[in-house]
C-alpha positions in Angstrom: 135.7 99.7 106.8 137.7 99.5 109.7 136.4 96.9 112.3 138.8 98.2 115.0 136.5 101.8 115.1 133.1 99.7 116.0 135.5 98.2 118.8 136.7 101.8 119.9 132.7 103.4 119.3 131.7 100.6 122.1 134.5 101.7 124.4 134.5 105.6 123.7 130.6 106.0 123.9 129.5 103.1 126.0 125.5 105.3 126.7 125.5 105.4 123.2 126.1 101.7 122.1 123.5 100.7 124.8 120.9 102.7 123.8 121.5 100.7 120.1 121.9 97.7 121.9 118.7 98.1 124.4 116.7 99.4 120.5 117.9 96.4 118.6 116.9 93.9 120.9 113.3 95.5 121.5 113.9 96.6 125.4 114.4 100.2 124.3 111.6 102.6 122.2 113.2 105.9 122.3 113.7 106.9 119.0 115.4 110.6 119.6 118.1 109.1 122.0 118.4 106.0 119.2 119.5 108.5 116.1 121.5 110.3 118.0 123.8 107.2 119.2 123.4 105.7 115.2 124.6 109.4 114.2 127.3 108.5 116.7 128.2 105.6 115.0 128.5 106.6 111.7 131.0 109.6 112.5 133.5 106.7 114.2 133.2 104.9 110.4 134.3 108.4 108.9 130.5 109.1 107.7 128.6 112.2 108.8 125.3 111.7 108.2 121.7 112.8 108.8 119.5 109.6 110.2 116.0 109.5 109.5 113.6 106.9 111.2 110.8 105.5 109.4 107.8 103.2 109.4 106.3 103.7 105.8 109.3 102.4 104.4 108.8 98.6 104.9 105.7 99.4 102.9 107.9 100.0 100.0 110.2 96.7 100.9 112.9 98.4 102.3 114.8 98.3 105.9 117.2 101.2 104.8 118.5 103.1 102.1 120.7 105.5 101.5 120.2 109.1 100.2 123.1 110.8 98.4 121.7 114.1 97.9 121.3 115.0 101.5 123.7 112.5 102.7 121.3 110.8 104.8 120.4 107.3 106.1 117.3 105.7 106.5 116.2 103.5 108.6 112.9 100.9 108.9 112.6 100.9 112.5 109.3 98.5 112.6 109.6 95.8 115.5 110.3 93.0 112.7 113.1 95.5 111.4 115.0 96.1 114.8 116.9 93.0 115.2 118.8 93.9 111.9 119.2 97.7 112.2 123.2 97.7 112.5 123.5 95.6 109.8 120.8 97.7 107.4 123.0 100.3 108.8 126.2 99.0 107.8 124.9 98.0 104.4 123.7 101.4 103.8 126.9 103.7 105.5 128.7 101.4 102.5 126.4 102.5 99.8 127.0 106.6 101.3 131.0 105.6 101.4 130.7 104.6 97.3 130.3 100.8 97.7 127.3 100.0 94.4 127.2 96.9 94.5 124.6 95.1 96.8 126.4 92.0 97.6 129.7 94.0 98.8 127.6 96.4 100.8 126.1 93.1 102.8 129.0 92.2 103.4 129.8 95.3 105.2 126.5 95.3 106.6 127.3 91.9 108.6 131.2 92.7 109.6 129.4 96.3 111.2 127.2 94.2 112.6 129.5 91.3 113.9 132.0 94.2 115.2 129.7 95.8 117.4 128.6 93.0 119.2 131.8 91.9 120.0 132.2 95.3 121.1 129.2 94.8 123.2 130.9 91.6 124.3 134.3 93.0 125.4 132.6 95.7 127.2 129.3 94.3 128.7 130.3 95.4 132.5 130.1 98.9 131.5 127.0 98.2 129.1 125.2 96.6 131.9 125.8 99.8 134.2 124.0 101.8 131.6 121.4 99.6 131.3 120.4 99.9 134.4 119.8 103.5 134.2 118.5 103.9 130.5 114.6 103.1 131.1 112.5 101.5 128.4 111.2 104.3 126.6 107.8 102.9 127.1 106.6 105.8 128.9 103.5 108.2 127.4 106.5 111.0 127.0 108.8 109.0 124.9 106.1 107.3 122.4 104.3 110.5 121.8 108.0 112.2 121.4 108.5 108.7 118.9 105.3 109.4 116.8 106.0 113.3 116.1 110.2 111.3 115.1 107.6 109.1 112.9 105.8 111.6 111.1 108.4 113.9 110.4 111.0 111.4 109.3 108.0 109.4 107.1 107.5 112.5 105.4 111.2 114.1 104.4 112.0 110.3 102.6 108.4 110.7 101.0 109.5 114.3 99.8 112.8 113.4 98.8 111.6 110.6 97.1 109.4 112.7 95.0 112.2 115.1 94.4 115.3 112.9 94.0 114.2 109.6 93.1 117.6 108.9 91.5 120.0 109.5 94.4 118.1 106.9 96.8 119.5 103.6 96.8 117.7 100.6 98.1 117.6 96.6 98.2 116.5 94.9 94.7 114.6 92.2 94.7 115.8 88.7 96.7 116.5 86.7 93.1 118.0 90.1 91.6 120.5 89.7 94.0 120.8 86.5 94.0 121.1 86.3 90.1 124.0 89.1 90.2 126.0 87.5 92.8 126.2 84.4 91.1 126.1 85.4 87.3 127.2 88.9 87.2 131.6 88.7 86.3 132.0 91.1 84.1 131.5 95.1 83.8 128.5 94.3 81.0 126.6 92.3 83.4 126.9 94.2 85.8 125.7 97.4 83.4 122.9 95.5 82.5 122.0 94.6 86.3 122.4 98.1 87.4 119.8 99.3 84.4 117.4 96.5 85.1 117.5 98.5 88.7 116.1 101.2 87.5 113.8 99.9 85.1 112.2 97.5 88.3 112.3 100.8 90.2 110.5 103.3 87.6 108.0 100.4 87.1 107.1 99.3 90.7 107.0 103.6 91.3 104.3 103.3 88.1 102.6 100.6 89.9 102.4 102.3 93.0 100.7 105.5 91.2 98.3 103.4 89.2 97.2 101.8 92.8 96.9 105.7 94.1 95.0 106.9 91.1 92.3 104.4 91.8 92.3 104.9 95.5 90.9 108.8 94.5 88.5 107.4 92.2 87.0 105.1 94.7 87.3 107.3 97.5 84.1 109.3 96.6 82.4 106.5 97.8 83.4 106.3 101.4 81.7 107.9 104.5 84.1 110.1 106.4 85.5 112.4 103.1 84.5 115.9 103.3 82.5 117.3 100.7 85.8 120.2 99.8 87.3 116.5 99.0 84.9 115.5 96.0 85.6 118.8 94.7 89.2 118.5 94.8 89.7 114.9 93.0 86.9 116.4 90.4 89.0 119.4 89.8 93.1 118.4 90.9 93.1 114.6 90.8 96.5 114.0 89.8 97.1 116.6 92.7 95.3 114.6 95.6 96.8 111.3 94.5 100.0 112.9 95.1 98.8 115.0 98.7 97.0 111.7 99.6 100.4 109.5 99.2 102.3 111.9 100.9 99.8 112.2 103.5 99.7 107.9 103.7 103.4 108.8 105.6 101.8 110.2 108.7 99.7 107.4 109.9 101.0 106.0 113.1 103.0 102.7 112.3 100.9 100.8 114.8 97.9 100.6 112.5 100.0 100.2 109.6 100.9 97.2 111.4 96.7 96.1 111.5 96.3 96.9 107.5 99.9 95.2 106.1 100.0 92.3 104.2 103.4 91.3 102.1 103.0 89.2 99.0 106.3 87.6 99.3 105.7 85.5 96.3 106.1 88.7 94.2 109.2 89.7 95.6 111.7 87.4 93.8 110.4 89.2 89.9 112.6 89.7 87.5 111.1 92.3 84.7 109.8 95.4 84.9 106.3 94.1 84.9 106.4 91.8 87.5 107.8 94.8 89.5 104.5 96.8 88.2 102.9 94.5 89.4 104.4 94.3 93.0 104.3 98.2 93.7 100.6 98.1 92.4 99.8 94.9 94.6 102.0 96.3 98.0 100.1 99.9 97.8 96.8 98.8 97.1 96.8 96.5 99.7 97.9 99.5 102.2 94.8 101.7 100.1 92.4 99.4 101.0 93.8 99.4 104.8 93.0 103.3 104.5 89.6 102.8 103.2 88.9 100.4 106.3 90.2 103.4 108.6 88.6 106.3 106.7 85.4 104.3 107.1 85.8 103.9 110.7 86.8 107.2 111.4 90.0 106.5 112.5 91.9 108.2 109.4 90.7 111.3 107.9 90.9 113.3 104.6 90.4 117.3 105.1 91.6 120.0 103.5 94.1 122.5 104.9 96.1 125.1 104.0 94.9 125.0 100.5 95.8 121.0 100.2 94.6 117.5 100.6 95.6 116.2 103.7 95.7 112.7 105.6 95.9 111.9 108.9 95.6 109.9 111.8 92.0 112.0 114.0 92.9 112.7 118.1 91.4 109.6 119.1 94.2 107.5 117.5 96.9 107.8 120.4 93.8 106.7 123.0 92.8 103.8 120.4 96.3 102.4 120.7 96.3 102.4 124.6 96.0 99.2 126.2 94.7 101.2 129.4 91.0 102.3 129.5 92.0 104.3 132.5 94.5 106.3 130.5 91.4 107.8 128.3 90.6 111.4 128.4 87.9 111.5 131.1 84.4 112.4 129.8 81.3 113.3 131.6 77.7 112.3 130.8 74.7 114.3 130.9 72.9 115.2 133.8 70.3 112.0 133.0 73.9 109.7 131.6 73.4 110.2 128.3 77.1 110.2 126.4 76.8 110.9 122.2 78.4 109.2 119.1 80.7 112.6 119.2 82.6 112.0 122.9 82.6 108.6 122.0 84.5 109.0 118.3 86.8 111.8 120.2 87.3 109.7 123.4 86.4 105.8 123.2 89.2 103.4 122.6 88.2 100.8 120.3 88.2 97.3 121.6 89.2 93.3 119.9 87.6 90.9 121.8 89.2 87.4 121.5 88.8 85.1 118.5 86.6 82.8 120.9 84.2 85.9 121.6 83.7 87.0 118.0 80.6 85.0 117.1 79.2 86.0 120.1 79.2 89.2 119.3 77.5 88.1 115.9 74.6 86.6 118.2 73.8 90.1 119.0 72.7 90.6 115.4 68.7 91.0 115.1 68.6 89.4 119.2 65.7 90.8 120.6 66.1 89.2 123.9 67.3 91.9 126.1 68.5 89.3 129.1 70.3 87.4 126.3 71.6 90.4 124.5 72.6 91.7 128.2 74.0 88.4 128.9 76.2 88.7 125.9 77.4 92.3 125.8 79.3 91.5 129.4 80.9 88.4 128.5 81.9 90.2 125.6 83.5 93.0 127.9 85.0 90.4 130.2 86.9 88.4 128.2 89.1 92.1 127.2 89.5 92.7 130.7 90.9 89.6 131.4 92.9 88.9 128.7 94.4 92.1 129.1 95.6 91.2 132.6 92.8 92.3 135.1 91.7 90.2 137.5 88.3 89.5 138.2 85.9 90.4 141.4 83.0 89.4 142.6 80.4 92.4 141.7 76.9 91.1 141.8 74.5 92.4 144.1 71.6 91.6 142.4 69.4 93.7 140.2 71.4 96.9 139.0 74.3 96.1 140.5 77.9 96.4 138.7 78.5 94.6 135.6 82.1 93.8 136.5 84.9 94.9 139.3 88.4 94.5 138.3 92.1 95.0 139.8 95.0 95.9 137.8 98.2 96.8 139.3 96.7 97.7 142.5 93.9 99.8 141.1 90.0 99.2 141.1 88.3 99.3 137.9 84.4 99.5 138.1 82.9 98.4 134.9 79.6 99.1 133.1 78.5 97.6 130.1 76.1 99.6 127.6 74.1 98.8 124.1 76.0 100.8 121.9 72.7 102.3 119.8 73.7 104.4 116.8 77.3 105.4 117.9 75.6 106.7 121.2 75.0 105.4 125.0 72.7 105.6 127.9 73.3 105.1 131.2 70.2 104.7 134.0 68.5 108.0 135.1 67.3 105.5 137.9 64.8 108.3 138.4 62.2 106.2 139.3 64.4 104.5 141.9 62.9 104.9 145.2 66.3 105.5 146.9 67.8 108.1 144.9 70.8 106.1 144.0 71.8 108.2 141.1 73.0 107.8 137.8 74.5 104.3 137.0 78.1 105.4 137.9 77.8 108.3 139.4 79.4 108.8 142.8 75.7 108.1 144.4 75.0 104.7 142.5 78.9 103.7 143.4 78.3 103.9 146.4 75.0 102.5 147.1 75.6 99.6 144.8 78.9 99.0 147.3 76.6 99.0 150.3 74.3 95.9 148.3 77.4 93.8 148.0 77.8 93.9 151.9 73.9 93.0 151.9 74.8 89.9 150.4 76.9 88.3 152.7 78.6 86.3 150.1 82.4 86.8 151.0 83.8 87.3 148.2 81.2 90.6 147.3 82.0 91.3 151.1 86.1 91.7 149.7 85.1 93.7 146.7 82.9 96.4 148.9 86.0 96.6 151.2 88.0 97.2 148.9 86.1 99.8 147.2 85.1 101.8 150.6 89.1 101.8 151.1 89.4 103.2 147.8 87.1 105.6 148.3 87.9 106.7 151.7 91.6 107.2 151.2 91.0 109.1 148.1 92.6 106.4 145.6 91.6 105.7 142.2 88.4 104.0 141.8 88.5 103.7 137.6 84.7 104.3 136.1 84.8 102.5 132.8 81.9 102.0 130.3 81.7 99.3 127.5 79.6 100.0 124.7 79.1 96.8 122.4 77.2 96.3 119.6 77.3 93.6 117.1 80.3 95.2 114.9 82.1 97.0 117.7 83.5 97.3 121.2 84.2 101.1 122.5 85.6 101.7 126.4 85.4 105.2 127.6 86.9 106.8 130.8 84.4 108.4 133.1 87.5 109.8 135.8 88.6 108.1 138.9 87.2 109.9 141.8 84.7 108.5 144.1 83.4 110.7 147.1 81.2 110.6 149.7 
């Protein structure tokens, strides 16, 4: 492989290298723009191929691979697999060009690698230039545009995998390689490495199945599954396993990332049982993250279209973003009532810090509501302000708000609820004598601004102004509820328009 192309790619296609570039290094997310520029790539090496971009594959301890039926390449794009994506590609377009063996395709792996950042070198003027104009791919567009790259891409290697097991090759284990590189001189040691290959393959695949096939026996026993679900494991179980493992390739990489756990010590095997061992290990360990996120609702198992299916519910693009304000609004009833319903569609599910964990588990059996109050806001305030929000004064006083916070020149008015059996309530304050309207409610807003003036303190004095500016030049004034209880911490968006 001819180092000289990599030089001419950079120069020729200098948008295309800094889209790979901007990826690699973690400054860049869009995944469409990122496998066309890789497709780029691989034509100036002589190699037209398909790219696919996956997440599920690290489950299976693989950054890449390369298919020889459909002339494809895969690639792990997981934030720990960026850094090395040229070189996984490298190593892979070797494998598509004919080169077997594992030790000669790294070394293509790192001269592709070392080539295009010279490249990147000689022409970092120009790369700059398109820097500046490229973005971040961070936006709401490009990450649901990545997710629907995700799912479809996760599921074609799944389905080729099932269909053409044989023509896929990936990495062996670390001593495999090792031991072949060092030992492995002649054409019968070689042989022998090559079939040990496929025996480590075949068994880790048979470990993998024996993990699935328990998964369907113990999912009868989780909340969540559909009773058309039972029916189908009592009547097709070898047919869910497999519509439940292909459906395990749809789940959003982000909470992958919450359930995986890599039992390194595993990966330097050498027999076919150890490897059993591994691919049984590796996917029950991503089963029993499933189970965790069937229980909570997050995952679900339904039937569709005559088949078993898995996959991430609605709420799980809103539980992934770090901005309460970016929640679908909801609305209350007319006395603030909100059920376990809006909230499982709508609520984004909360991690407190470490620090603020065992208070939470103080809220266990409390039945001391000024404690239990007490508890449920510092609870709320410690996510606010670790995620960036500054604090403001907001007490007034007796029903007054539980928190006021600023975030990139927005208000955020906070109210923190008992989450009660999935479900919240908000004050009616119908026995208030100044009709000041449901807690959060334009009304209430409002009235609860004009208390902070009534306190004189000047820093409550700052808040209301601020929030009277808000609201009389029509900018956002985010409503946000907390609901904690002594598992959980939901936020849901009530809208951001305040009127008089």
């Amino acid at each position: 492989m001819n180092p000289a192309r990599i030089f001419d790619f950079v120069q020729k296609h200098p948008e295309a290298a800094t889209v790979i570039e901007q990826f690699k290094n973690g400054d860049y997310d869009g995944l469409l723009a990122t496998k066309g520029s890789i497709q780029l790539l691989a034509q100036a090496l002589g190699q037209d191929v398909d790219v696919l971009t996956t997440s599920i594959t690290s489950f299976l301890g693989i950054k890449g691979a390369f298919d020889h039926q459909t002339n494809t390449v895969v690639l792990d794009v997981n934030q720990d697999n960026r850094t090395g994506i040229i070189d996984t590609f490298g190593h892979e377009i070797a494998h598509g060009q004919g080169i077997s063996k594992e030790t000669s395709a790294d070394l293509v792996g790192k001269s592709v690698d070392w080539a295009f950042e010279s490249g990147i070198k000689n022409n970092q003027s120009t790369i700059d230039q398109y820097k500046a104009q490229l973005g971040d791919g961070k936006d709401l567009n490009t990450q649901a545009q990545n997710q629907e790259i995700l799912k479809n891409d996760n599921q074609i290697f799944v389905d080729n995998i099932s269909e053409h097991p044989d023509s896929i090759e990936d990495k062996t284990s670390y001593k495999q390689s090792i031991s072949n590189s060092l030992f492995c001189w002649n054409k019968e040691c070689t042989e022998q490495f090559k079939n040990l290959d496929k025996a480590q393959e075949a068994a880790y695949r048979q470990g993998q199945d024996r993990a699935v096939s328990k998964f369907v026996n113990d999912i009868k026993n989780l909340p969540n599954v559909p009773r058309e679900v039972y029916e189908a494991i009592k009547n097709d179980p070898k047919g869910t396993a497999v519509a439940i493992l292909k459906g395990i390739a749809s789940i959003p990489s982000e909470i992958w990332d919450t359930t995986k756990i890599i039992s390194k010590v595993n990966a330097v095997g050498d027999s076919p049982a150890e490897f059993e061992k591994l691919g049984n290990a590796e996917m029950t360990t991503a089963l029993n993250g499933i189970s965790a996120l069937l229980s909570a609702g997050t995952v679900t198992v339904s039937k569709k279209g005559g088949g078993i299916v898995i996959e991430a519910t609605k709420s799980v693009k809103r539980i992934l973003q770090n901005d309460p304000a970016k929640l679908p609004t909801i609305k209350t009833s007319a006395g603030g009532y909100i059920k376990a319903s809006i909230i499982t569609e709508n609520g984004k599910i909360i991690d407190p810090p470490k620090e603020v964990l065992n208070k939470q588990k103080e809220l266990i059996g409390n039945k001391d509501k000024n404690a239990t109050g007490i508890l449920r806001e510092e609870i709320a305030d410690s996510y606010f302000k670790n995620s960036g929000y500054t604090k403001l004064e907001s007490k007034c006083g007796s029903n007054c708000f539980d928190g006021v916070y600023m975030k990139n020149g927005e208000l955020y008015v906070v109210e923190v609820k008992p989450l009660s059996r999935n479900a919240i309530n908000l004050s009616s304050n119908k026995n208030s004598p100044n009709n000041i309207g449901v807690q959060m409610s334009n009304e209430w807003i409002i009235s609860r601004t004009d208390e902070l003036v009534k306190t004189r303190n000047p820093q409550a004095l700052k808040t209301a102004e601020l929030i009277n500016k808000a609201i009389d030049t029509g900018k956002p004034v985010n409503k946000i509820v907390v609901g904690v209880n002594d598992s959980r911490a939901v936020t849901l968006n009530l809208g951001n328009k305040v009127t008089r």
